[in-house]
VOKOL-261084 format. One record per residue (C-alpha): residue number from 0; x, y, z; residue in three letters. Coordinates in steps of 0.2 Angstrom, whole numbers, plus 5000, padded with zeros to 4 digits. Example, Ala and Ser with C-alpha at 12.3 -4.5 7.8 and 13.67 -1.06 7.14 Angstrom:
<dovexs>
+-----+------+------+------+------+
:  nr :    u :    v :    w : rest :
+-----+------+------+------+------+
:   0 : 5062 : 4978 : 5039 :  ALA :
:   1 : 5068 : 4995 : 5036 :  SER :
+-----+------+------+------+------+
</dovexs>
This chain:
<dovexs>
+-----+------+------+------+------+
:  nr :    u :    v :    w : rest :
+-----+------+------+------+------+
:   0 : 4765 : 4260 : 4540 :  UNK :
:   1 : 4747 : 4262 : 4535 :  UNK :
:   2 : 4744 : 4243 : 4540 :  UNK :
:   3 : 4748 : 4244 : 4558 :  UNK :
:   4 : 4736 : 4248 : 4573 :  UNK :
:   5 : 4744 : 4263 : 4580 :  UNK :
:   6 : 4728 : 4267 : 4590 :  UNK :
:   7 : 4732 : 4249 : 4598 :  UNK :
:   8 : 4753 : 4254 : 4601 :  UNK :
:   9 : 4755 : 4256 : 4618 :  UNK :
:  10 : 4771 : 4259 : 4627 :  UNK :
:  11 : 4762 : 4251 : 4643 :  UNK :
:  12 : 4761 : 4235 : 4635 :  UNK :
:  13 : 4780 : 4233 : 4631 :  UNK :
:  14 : 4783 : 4236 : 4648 :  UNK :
:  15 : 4770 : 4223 : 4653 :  UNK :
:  16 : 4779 : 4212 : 4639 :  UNK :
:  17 : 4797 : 4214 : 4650 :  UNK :
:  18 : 4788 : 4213 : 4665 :  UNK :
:  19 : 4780 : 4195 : 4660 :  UNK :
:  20 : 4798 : 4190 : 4652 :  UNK :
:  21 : 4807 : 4193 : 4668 :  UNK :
:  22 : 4794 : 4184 : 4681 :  UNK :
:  23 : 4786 : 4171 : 4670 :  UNK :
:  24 : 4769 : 4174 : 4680 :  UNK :
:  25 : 4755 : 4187 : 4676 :  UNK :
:  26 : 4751 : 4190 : 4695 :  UNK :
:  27 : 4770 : 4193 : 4697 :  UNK :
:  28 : 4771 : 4203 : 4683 :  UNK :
:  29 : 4755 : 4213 : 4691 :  UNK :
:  30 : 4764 : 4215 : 4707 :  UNK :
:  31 : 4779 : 4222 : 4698 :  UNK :
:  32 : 4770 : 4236 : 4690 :  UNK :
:  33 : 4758 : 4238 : 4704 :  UNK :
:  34 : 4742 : 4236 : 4692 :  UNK :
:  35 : 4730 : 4224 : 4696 :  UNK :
:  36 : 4731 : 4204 : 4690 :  UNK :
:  37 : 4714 : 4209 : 4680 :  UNK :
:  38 : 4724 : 4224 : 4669 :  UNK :
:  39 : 4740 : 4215 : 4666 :  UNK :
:  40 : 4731 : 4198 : 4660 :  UNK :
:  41 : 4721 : 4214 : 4649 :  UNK :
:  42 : 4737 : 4220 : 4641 :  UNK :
:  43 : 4742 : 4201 : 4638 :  UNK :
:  44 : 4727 : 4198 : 4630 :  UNK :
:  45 : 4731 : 4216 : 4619 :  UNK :
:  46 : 4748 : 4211 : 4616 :  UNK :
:  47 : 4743 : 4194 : 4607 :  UNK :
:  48 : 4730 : 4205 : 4596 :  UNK :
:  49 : 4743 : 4216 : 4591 :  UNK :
:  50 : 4759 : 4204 : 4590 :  UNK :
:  51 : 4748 : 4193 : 4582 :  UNK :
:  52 : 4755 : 4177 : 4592 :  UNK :
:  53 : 4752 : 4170 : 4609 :  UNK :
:  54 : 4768 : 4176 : 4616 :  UNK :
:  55 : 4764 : 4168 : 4633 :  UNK :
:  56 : 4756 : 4149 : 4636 :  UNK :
:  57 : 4753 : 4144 : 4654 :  UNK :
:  58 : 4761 : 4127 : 4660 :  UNK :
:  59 : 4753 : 4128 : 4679 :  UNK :
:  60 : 4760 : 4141 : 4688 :  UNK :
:  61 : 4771 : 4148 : 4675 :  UNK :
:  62 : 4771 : 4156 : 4659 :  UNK :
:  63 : 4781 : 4148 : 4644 :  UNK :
:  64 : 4787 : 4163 : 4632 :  UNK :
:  65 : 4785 : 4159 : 4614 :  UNK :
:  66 : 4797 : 4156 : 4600 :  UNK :
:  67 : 4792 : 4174 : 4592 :  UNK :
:  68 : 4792 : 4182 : 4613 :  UNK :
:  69 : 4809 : 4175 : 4614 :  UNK :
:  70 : 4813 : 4185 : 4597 :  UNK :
:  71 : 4806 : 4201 : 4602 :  UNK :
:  72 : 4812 : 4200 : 4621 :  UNK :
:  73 : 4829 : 4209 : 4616 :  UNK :
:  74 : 4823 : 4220 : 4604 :  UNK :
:  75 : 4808 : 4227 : 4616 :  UNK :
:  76 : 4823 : 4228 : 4630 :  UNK :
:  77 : 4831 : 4241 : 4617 :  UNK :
:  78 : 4818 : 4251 : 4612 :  UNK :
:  79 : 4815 : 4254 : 4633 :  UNK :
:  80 : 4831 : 4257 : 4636 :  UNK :
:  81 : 4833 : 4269 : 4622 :  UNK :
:  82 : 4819 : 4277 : 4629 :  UNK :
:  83 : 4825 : 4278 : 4648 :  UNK :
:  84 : 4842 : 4283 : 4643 :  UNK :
:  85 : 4839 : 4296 : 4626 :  UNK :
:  86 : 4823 : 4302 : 4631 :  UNK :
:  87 : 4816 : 4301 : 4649 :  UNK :
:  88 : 4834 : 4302 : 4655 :  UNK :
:  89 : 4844 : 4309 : 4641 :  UNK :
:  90 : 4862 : 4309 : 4645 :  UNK :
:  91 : 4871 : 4323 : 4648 :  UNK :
:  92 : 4880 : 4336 : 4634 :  UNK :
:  93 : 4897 : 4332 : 4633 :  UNK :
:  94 : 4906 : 4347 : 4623 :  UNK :
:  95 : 4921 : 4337 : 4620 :  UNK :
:  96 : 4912 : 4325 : 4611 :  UNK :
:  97 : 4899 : 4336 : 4600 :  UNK :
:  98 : 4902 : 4337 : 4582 :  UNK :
:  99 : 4891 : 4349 : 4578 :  UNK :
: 100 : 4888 : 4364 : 4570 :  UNK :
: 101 : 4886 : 4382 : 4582 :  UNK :
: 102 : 4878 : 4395 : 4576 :  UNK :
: 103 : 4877 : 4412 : 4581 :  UNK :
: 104 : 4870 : 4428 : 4576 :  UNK :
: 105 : 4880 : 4445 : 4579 :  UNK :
: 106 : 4879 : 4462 : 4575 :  UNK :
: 107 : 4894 : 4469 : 4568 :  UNK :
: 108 : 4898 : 4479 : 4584 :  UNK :
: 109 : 4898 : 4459 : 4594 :  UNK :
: 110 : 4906 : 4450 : 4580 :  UNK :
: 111 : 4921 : 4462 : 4583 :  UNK :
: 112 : 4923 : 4464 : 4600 :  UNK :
: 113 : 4918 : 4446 : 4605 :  UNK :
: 114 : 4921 : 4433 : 4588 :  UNK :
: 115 : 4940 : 4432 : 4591 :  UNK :
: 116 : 4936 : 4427 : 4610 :  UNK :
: 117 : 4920 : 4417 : 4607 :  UNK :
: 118 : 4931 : 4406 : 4594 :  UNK :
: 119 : 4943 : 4402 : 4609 :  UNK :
: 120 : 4931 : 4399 : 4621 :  UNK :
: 121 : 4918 : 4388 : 4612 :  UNK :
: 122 : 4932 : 4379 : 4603 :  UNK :
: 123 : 4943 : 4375 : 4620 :  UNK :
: 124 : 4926 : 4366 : 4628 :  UNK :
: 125 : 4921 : 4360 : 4611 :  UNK :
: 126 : 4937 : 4356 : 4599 :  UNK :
: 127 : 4927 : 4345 : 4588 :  UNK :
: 128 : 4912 : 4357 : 4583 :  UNK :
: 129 : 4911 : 4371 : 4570 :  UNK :
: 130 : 4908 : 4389 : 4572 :  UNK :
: 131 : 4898 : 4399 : 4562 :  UNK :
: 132 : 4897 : 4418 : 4566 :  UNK :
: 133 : 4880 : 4424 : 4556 :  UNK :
: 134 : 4878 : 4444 : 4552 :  UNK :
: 135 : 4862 : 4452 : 4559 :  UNK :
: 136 : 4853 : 4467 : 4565 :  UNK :
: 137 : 4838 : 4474 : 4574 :  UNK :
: 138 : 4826 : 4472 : 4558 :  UNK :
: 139 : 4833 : 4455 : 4553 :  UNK :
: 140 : 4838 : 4444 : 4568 :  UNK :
: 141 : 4821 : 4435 : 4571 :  UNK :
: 142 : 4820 : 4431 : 4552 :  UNK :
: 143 : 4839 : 4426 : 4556 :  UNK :
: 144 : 4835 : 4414 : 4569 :  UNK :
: 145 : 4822 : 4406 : 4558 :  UNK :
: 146 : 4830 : 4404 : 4542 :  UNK :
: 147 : 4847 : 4399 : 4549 :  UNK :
: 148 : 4843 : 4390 : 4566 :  UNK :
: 149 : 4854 : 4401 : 4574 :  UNK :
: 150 : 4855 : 4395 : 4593 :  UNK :
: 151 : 4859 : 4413 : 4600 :  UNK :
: 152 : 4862 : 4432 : 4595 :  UNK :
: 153 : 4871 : 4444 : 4606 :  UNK :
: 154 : 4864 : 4462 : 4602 :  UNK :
: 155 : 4855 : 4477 : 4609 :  UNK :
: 156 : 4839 : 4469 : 4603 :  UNK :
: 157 : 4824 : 4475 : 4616 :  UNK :
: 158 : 4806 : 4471 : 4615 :  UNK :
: 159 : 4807 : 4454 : 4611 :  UNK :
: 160 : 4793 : 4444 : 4604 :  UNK :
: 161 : 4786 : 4431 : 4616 :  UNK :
: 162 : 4796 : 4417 : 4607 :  UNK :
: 163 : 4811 : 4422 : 4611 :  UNK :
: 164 : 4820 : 4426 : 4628 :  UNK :
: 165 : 4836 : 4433 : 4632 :  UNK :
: 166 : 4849 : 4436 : 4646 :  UNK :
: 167 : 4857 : 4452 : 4650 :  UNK :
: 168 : 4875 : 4453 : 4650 :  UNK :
: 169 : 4881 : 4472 : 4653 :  UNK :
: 170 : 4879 : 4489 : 4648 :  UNK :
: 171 : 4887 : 4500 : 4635 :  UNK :
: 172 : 4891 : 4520 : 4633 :  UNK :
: 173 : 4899 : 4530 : 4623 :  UNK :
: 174 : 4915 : 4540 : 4618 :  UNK :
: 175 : 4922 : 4553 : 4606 :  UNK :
: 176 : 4935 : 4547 : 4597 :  UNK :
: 177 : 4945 : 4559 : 4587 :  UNK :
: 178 : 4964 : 4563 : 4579 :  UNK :
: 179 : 4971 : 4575 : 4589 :  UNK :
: 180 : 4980 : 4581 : 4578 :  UNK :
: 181 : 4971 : 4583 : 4562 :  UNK :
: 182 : 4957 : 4590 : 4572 :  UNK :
: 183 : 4966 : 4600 : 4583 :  UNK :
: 184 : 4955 : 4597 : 4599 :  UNK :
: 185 : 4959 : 4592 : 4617 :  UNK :
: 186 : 4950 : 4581 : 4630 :  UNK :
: 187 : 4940 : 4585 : 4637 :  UNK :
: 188 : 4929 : 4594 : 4623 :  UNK :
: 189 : 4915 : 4605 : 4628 :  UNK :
: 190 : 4899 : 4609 : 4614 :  UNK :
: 191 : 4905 : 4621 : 4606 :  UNK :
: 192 : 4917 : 4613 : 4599 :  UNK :
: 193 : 4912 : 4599 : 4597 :  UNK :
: 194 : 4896 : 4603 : 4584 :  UNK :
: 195 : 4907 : 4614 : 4575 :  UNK :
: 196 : 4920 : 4599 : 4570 :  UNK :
: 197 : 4914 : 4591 : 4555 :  UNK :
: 198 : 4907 : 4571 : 4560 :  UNK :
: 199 : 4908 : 4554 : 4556 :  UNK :
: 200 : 4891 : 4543 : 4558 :  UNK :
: 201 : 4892 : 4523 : 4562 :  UNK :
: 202 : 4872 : 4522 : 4555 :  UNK :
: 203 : 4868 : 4503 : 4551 :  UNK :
: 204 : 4852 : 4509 : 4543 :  UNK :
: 205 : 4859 : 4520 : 4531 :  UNK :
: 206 : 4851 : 4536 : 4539 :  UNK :
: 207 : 4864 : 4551 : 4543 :  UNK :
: 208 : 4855 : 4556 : 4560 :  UNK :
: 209 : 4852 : 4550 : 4576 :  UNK :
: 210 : 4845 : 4555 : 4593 :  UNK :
: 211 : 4858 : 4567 : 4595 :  UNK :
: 212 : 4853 : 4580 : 4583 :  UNK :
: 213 : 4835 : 4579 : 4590 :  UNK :
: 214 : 4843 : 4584 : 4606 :  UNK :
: 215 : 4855 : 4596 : 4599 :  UNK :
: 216 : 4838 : 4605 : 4588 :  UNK :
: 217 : 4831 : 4606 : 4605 :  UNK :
: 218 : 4843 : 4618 : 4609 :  UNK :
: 219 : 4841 : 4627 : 4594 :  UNK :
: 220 : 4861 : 4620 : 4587 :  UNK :
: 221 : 4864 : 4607 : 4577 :  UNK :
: 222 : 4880 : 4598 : 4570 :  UNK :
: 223 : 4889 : 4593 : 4551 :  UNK :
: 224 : 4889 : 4574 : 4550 :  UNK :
: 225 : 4901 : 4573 : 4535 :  UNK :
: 226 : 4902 : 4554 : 4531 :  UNK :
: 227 : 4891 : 4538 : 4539 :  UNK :
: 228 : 4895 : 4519 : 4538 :  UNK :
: 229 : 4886 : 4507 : 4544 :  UNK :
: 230 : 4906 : 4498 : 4547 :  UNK :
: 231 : 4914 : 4503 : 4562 :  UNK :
: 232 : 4930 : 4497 : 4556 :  UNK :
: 233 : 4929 : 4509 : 4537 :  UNK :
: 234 : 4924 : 4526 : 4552 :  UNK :
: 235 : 4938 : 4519 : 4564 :  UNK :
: 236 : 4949 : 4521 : 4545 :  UNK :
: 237 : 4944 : 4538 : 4542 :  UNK :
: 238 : 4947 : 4546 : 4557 :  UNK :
: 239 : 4966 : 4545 : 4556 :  UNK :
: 240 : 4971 : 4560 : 4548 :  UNK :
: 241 : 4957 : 4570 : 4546 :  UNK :
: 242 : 4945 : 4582 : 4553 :  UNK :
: 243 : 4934 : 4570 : 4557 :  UNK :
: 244 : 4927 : 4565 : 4576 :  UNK :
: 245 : 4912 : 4550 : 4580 :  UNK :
: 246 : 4906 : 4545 : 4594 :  UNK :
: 247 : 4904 : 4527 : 4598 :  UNK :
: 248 : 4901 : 4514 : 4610 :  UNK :
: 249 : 4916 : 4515 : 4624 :  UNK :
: 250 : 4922 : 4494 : 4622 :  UNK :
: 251 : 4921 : 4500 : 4602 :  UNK :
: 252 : 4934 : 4513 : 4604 :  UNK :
: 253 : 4945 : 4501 : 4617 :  UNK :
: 254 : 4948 : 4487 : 4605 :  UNK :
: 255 : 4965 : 4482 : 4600 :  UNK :
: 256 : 4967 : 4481 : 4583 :  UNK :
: 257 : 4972 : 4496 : 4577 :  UNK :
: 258 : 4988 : 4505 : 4576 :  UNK :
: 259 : 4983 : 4523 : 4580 :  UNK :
: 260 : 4985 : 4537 : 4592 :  UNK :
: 261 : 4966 : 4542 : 4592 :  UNK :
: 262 : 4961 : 4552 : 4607 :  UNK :
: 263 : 4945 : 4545 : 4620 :  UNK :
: 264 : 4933 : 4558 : 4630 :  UNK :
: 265 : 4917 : 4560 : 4636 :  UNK :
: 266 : 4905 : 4567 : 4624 :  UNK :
: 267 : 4898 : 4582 : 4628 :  UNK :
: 268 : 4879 : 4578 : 4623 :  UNK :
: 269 : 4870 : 4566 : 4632 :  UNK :
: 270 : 4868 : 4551 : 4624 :  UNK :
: 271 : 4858 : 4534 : 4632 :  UNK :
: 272 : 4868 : 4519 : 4636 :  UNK :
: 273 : 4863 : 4502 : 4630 :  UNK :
: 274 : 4861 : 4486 : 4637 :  UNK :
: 275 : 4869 : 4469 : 4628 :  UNK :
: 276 : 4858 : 4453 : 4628 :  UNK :
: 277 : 4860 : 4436 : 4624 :  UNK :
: 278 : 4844 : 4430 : 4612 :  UNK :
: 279 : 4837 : 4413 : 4610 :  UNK :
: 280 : 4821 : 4404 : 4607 :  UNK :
: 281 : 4811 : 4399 : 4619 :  UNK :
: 282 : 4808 : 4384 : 4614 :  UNK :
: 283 : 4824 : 4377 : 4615 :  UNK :
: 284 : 4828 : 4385 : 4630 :  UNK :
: 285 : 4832 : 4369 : 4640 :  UNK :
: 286 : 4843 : 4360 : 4628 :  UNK :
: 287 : 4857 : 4354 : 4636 :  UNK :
: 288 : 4868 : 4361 : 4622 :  UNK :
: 289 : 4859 : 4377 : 4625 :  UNK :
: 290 : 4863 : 4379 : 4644 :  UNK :
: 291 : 4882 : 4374 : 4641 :  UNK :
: 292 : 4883 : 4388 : 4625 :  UNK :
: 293 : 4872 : 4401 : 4636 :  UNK :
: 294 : 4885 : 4400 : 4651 :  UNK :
: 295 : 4901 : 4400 : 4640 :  UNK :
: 296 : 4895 : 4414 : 4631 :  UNK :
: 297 : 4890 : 4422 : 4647 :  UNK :
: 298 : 4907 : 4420 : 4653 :  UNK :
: 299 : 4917 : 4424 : 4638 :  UNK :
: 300 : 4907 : 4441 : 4636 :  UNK :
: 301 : 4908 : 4445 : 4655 :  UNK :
: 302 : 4927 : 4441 : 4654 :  UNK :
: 303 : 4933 : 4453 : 4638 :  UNK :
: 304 : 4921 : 4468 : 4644 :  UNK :
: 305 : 4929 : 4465 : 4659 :  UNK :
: 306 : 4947 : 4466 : 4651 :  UNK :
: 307 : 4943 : 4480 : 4640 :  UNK :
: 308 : 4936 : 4490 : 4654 :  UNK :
: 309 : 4950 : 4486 : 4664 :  UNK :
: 310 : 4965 : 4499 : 4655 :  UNK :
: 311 : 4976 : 4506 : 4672 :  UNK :
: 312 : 4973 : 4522 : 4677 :  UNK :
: 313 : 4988 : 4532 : 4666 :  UNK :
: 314 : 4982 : 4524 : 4651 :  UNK :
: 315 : 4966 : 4531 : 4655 :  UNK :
: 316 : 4973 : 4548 : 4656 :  UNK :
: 317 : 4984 : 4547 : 4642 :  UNK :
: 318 : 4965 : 4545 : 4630 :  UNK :
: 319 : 4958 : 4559 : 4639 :  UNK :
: 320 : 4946 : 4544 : 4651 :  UNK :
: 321 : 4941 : 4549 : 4670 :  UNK :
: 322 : 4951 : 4536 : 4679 :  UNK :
+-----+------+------+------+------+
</dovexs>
C-alpha cells in the first residue's frame, strides 16, 4: 500500500481506460466523454505512468490495446460497475432479503406497549433478520446509541442534541388506576380523596416525587406515596388487593396482559401529557434501511395506540373513562 501513487489514482482515468477500450480511438474516446482530444491523450499518457505499460499503441487510425490492457479491461469494467450500481446507484433495501441485525432502544413503558407488535411487524417485512430490543432512558439513551449502534429509540426524550433527529408519533396522558375494592373508591374521584389514599410511584430515577407534589404543596396539601418502582409491571402487581392507587400513562393502564378488575379515571390533579418520538442519528438518516425501519415503526406505533385507544364506549364506562 505504501508503494503505490495514490496522489496519481484517479477515477477519471479508469473511465478514460473503458472509453479507449470500447472506441479504439483517442479522439473518439474524447468525443465520448466530451473532454477535449488534448485531455484524454493527457490521461493516456497518466495512465501508462501509473500502470506502468503502454496499454495503447497506435496502428494508423486506431489504437491496438496491449496484452496487460486486455488483462485489466474486465477488471476495471467491475470496479465501475461496482461503483455505479453499490455506490452512486446503490440498489434499493430489500427487507426480505436483509440478514441483519435491528437494533432498537426502548424505554420500558415502549418495550411493553410496542415490543410484542414491533416483533410482528419488522419480522413479517423482514423474516431473515434479528431483533434486539435495548433498555434505555432519558440519562442513557445517547450513550446507548453510541455504544450499541442502536438505529432508533422510541421515548419521550426532548431536547435532542444536534446529532440526533426524531419524528413525533402521538401524545400520552394519564389515568388513576386503582382496586375498587380494596381502596374502597369510585370513578370518578375528586381530591380529597384521592391525596388521602395512600400511593404507588412508577419513578425510573428512584426519586419518590414528582411534579404532582409540587403542585399539590402549591395548594398547601400534599399526598402519601407509600411504595415506588421504577417497573410498571411490579406497581401494576401491587395494586391488586391493596389500598394502593398510581397514576399512569392512559395506553399503560389499557394493556392486555393482565387478569385484573382494576378501575380507570381521570386524575383529579393536573398532570402534563407527553409526546412519544422516534430517535435516530442524523447521520444515517438516509440509509435506505433507516427509511424502511422508520416507516414500519411509524406504522406499527400508529396502529396499536390506535387499538388500544379504540375500547367501545361501555367498556369505557365499565373503567370509570369518558366515552
Amino acid at each position: 500500500m505504501d508503494t503505490i501513487n495514490w496522489r496519481g489514482v484517479d477515477l477519471n482515468l479508469l473511465i478514460a481506460f473503458a472509453a479507449l477500450m470500447e472506441t479504439g480511438s483517442v479522439t473518439k474516446a474524447a468525443d465520448k466523454l466530451s473532454i477535449g482530444q488534448s485531455a484524454m491523450s493527457h490521461n493516456l499518457s497518466r495512465l501508462r505512468t501509473l500502470i506502468n505499460d503502454p496499454l495503447f499503441e497506435r496502428r494508423g487510425h486506431h489504437m491496438v490495446a496491449t496484452d496487460k490492457a486486455r488483462e485489466l479491461a474486465p477488471i476495471i469494467e467491475q470496479v465501475l460497475g461496482l461503483i455505479t450500481t453499490e455506490i452512486l446507484q446503490p440498489k434499493a433495501f430489500s427487507p426480505e432479503n436483509y440478514q441483519g441485525t435491528i437494533r432498537l432502544g426502548l424505554t420500558d413503558y415502549a418495550e411493553l406497549l410496542f415490543a410484542p407488535a414491533l416483533f410482528d411487524a419488522i419480522l413479517s417485512q423482514a423474516p431473515q433478520c434479528q431483533l434486539s430490543f435495548y433498555k434505555v432512558d432519558r440519562h442513557n439513551y445517547q450513550a446507548m446509541m453510541d455504544d450499541h449502534d442502536i438505529h432508533l429509540v422510541i421515548g419521550s426524550m426532548t431536547q435532542l442534541p444536534r446529532e440526533l433527529d426524531s419524528q413525533y408519533l402521538y401524545t400520552e396522558d394519564h389515568v388513576c388506576l386503582f382496586d375498587s375494592q380494596a381502596t374502597g373508591l369510585r370513578a370518578p374521584i375528586d381530591l380529597a380523596r384521592y391525596i388521602k389514599t395512600p400511593q404507588a410511584l412508577v419513578t425510573p430515577d428512584g426519586q419518590l416525587a414528582s411534579a404532582v407534589d409540587q403542585q399539590l404543596r402549591a395548594q398547601g396539601l400534599s399526598r402519601h406515596i407509600a411504595v415506588g418502582s421504577g417497573n410498571f409491571l411490579t406497581i401494576r402487581h401491587l395494586l391488586t388487593g391493596r389500598n394502593l392507587l398510581c397514576v399512569v400513562s392512559t395506553l399503560m393502564a389499557r394493556i392486555a396482559i393482565f387478569d385484573d378488575q382494576l378501575t380507570q379515571c381521570p386524575p383529579p390533579v393536573s398532570i402534563p401529557d407527553f409526546d412519544i418520538n422516534l430517535i435516530w442519528q442524523k447521520r444515517n438518516a438516509n440509509h435506505p434501511r433507516l427509511i424502511w425501519l422508520r416507516q414500519c415503526i411509524q406504522q406499527t406505533v400508529t396502529a396499536r395506540v390506535h387499538g388500544l385507544r379504540g375500547q367501545d364506549p361501555g367498556e369505557q364506562a365499565k373503567q370509570g373513562m369518558p366515552s
